[in-house]
C-alpha positions as CSV (number, residue, x, y, z in Angstrom):
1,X,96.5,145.6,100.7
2,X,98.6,143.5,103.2
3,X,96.6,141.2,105.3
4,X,95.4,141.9,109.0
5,X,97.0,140.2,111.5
6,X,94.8,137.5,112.1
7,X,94.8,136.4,108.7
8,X,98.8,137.0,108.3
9,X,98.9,134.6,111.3
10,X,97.0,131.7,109.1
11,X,99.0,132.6,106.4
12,X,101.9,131.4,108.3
13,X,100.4,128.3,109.9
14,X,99.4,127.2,106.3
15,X,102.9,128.2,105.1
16,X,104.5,125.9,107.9
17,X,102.1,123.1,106.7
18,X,103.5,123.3,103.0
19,X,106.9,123.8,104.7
20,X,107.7,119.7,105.6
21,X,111.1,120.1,105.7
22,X,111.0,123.2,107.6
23,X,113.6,124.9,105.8
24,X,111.8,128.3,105.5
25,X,110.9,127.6,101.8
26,X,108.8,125.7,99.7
27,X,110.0,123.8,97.2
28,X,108.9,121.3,94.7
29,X,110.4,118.8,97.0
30,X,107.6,119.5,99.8
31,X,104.5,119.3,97.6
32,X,106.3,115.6,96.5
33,X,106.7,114.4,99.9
34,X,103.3,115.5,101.0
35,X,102.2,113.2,98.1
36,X,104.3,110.7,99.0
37,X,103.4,110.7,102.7
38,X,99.7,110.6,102.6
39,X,100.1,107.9,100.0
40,X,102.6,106.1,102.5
41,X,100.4,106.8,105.3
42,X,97.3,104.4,103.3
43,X,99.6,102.3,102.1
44,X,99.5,102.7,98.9
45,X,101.6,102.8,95.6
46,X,103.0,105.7,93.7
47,X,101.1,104.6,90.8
48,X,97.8,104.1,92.2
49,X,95.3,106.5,90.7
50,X,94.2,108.3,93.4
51,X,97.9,109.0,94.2
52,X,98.8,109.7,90.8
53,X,95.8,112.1,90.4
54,X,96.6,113.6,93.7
55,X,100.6,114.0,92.2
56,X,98.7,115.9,89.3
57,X,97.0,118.2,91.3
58,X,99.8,118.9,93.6
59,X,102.4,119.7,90.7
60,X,99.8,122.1,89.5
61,X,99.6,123.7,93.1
62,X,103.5,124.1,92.9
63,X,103.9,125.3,89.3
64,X,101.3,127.9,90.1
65,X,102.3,128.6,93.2
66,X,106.2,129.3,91.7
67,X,104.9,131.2,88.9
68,X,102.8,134.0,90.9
69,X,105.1,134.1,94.0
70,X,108.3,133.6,93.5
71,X,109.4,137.4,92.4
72,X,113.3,136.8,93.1
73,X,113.4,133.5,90.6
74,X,115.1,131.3,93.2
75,X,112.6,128.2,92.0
76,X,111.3,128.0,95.9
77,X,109.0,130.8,97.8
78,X,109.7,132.2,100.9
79,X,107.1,133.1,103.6
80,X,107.1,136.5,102.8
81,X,106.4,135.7,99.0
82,X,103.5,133.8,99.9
83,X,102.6,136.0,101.9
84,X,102.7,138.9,99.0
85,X,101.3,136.5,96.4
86,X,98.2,135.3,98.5
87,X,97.8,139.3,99.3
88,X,97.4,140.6,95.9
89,X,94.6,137.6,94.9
90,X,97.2,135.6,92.8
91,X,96.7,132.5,95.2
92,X,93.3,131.6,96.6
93,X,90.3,134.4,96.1
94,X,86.7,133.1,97.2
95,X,86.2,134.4,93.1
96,X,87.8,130.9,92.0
97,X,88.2,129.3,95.7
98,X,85.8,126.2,94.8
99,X,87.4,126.1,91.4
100,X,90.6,125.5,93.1
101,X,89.5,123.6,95.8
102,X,87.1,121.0,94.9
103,X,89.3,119.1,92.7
104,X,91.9,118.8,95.8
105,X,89.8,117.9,98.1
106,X,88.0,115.2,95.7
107,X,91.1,113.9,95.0
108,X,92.3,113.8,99.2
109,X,88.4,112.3,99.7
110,X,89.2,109.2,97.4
111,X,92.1,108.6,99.7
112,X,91.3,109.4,102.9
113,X,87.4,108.5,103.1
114,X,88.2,104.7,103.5
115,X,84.9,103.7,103.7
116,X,83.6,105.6,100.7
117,X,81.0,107.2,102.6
118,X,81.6,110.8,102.1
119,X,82.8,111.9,105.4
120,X,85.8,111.8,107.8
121,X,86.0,109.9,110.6
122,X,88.5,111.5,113.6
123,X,90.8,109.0,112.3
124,X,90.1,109.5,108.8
125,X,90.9,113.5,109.8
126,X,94.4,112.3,111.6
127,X,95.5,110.3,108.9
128,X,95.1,112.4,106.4
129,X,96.2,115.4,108.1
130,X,99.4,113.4,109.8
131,X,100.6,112.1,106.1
132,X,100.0,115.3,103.8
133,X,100.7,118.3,105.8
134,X,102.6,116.5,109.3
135,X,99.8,117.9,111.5
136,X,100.4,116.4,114.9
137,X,97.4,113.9,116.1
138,X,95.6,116.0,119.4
139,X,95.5,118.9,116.9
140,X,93.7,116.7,114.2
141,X,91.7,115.4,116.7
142,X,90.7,118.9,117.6
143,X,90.5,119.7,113.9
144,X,87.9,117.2,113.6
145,X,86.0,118.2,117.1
146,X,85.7,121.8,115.6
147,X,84.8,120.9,112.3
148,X,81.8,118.5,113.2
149,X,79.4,121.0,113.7
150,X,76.4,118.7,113.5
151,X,78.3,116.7,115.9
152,X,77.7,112.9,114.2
153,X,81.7,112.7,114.8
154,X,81.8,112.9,110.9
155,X,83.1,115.9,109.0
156,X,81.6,115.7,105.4
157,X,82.9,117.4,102.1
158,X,80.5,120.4,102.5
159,X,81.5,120.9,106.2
160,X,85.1,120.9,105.4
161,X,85.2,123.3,102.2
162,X,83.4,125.7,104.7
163,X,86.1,125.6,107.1
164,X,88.9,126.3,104.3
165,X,87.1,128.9,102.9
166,X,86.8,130.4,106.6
167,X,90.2,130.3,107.2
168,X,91.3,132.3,104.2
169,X,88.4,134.3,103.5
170,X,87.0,134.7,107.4
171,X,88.6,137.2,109.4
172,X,86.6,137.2,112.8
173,X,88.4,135.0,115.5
174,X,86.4,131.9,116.6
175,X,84.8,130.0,113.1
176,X,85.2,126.6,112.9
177,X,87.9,127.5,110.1
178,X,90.4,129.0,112.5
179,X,91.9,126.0,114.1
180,X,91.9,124.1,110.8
181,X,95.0,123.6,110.7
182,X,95.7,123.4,114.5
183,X,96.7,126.1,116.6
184,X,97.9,129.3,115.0
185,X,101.3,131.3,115.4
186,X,101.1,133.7,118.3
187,X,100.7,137.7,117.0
């Protein structure tokens, strides 16, 4: 079943965010830069553990994403595979979303949380979000304003899982998971 429009319109916002060179595909090259730019963005080297274990998790990412989405064997996916692929439950499904996610977003915690405390600051939030996925700072900021629900200026582990599974699995306009990745496409 295709996606409504709402949800093809995150689709494509989350698409563009895998998308760093913005060449209309992803490739193995973008999940290796987005590694390489949140671990540039801390500072630290490739073989730091948190980066290495990051690299680990987004090699899997790509290898799976390749092997369920790309249907015309080109070794990159286009929009419109992802698209297809996240439509027919081959991608995320809220069956094995924590599954998928908790491991990602552990392994983003250990390197964005500086302080260790369990949460994001607003410039924990644009850090993270500048270096892996190039998100421009007034939308992380508004990322973060959204997210905070309990409004300590702190988005936790728990508050931020609920926002990605909103934005995938959420289809009314207006949860704190819409704008997680900034602003969406227009319709």
């Amino acid at each position: 079943m295709p996606p409504s429009e709402f949800l093809d319109r995150k689709l494509t916002r989350r698409f563009q965010t895998y998308d760093l060179d913005g060449n209309g595909h992803l490739e193995r090259a973008d999940f290796d830069r987005a590694r390489d730019n949140l671990a540039a963005e801390y500072g630290l080297a490739a073989e730091d553990p948190r980066v290495t274990r990051l690299g680990e998790l987004m090699t899997g990412l790509w290898e799976h994403l390749l092997g369920v989405a790309d249907t015309d064997s080109d070794q990159r996916v286009s929009e419109q595979e992802y698209k297809r692929a996240f439509a027919a439950g081959l991608l995320e499904t809220p069956e094995n979303f924590d599954s998928v996610y908790q491991p990602f977003l552990d392994a983003v915690m250990a390197i964005a949380d500086t302080d260790g405390d369990g949460a994001l600051t607003a410039e924990d939030e644009v850090r993270w979000t500048r270096g892996l996925m190039a998100l421009p700072e007034a939308d992380a900021r508004e990322v973060h304003r959204r997210l905070d629900t309990d409004g300590d200026g702190r988005v936790g582990v728990r508050e931020l899982l609920s926002a990605i599974r909103e934005y995938y699995f959420d289809d009314s306009p207006g949860s704190a998971g819409e704008y997680l990745l900034g602003p969406l496409p227009r319709g």
